[in-house]
C-alpha positions in Angstrom: 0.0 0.0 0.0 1.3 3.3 -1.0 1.0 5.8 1.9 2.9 9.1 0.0 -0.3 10.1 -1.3 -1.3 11.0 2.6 1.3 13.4 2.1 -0.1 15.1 -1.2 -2.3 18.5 -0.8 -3.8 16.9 -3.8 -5.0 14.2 -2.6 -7.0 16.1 0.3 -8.3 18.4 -1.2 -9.5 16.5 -4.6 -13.1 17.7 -4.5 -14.4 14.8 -6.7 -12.5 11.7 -5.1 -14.9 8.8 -6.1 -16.9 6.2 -4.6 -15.1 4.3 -1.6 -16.0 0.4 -2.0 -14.3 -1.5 1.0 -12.7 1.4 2.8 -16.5 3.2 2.5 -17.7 0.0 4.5 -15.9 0.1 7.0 -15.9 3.9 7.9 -19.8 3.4 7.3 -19.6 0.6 10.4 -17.4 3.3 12.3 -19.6 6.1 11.7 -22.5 4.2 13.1 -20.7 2.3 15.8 -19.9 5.7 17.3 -23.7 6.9 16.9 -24.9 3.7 18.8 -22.1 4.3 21.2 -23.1 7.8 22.2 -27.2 6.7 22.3 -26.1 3.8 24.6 -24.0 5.9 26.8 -26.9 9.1 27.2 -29.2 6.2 28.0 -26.6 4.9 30.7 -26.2 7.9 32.1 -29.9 8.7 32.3 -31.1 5.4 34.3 -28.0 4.9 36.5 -27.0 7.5 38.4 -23.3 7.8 39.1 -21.4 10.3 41.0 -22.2 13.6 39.8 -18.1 14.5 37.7 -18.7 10.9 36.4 -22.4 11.8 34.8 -21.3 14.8 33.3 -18.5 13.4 31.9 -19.9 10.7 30.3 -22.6 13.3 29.2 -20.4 15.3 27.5 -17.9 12.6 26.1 -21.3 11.2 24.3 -22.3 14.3 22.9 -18.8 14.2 21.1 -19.2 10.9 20.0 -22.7 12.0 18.9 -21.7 14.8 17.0 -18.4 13.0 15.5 -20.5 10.2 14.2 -23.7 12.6 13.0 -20.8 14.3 10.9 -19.0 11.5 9.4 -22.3 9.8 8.5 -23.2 13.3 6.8 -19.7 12.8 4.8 -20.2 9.6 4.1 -24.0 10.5 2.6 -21.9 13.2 0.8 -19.1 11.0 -0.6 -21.5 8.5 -1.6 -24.2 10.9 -3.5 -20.9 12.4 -4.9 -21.5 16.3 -3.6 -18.1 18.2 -4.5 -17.7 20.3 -1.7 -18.7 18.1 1.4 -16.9 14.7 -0.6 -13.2 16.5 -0.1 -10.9 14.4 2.3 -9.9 17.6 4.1 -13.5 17.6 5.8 -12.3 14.3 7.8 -9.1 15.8 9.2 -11.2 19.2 10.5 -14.1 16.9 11.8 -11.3 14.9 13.7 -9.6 17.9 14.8 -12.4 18.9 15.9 -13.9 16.2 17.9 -10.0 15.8 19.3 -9.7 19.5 20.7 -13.8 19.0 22.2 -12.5 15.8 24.0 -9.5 17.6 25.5 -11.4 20.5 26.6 -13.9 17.7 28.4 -11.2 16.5 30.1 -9.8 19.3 31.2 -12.6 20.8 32.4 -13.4 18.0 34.2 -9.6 17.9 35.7 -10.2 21.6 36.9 -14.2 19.8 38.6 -12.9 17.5 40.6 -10.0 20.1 41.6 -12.6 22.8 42.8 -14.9 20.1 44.7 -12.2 18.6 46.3 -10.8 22.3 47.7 -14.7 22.8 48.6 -14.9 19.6 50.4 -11.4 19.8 52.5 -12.6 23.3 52.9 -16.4 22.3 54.4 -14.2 19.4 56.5 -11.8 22.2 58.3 -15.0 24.6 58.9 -17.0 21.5 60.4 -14.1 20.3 62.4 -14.6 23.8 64.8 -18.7 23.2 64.7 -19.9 21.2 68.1 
């Protein structure tokens, strides 16, 4: 397999690049994996209840993998009914950018959560420890 075309501005930004046959299958499996993923995981979250930085993380980690997989399927519709603009390659690396950059702002913000309820916490423990 020849991988030097990955490196070719022409290649990414071909705005007619075909119809995938295999390699369309399987991102097509991906691309709806993910959806059923993220619909299982917002239906987890809603019957059991976890802690409450656990909920929201798996809230918003789903809504990622929601909109990651609503996108590529929207791609794949385009590559498939052969639309110019939305079939260019390019689209995948900013959709997967994208989705990268949401998950680490997740994270972080859910770093900086558990941070500021664990200062609250130690905080209510040293005011209660002078209450009779």
């Amino acid at each position: 397999m020849d991988f030097s075309k990955l490196f070719d501005l022409k290649f990414w930004f071909n705005m007619n690049p075909g119809i995938w046959q295999s390699a369309g299958q399987i991102v097509l499996i991906a691309v709806v994996a993910l959806i059923i993923l993220g619909i299982v995981a917002k239906i987890i979250t809603n019957v059991n209840k976890f802690t409450d930085l656990t909920n929201r993380l798996v809230q918003k980690l789903s809504s990622v993998v929601l909109f990651f997989g609503g996108f590529g399927l929207f791609f794949w519709l385009a590559r498939q009914q052969r639309v110019p603009i939305f079939s260019a390659r390019f689209w995948w690396i900013v959709l997967i950018a994208v989705v990268i950059s949401w998950g680490v702002v997740v994270l972080i913000k859910a770093k900086k959560y558990k941070e500021n309820k664990q200062r609250q916490q130690q905080k209510a423990e040293v005011y209660d420890k002078y209450l009779p």
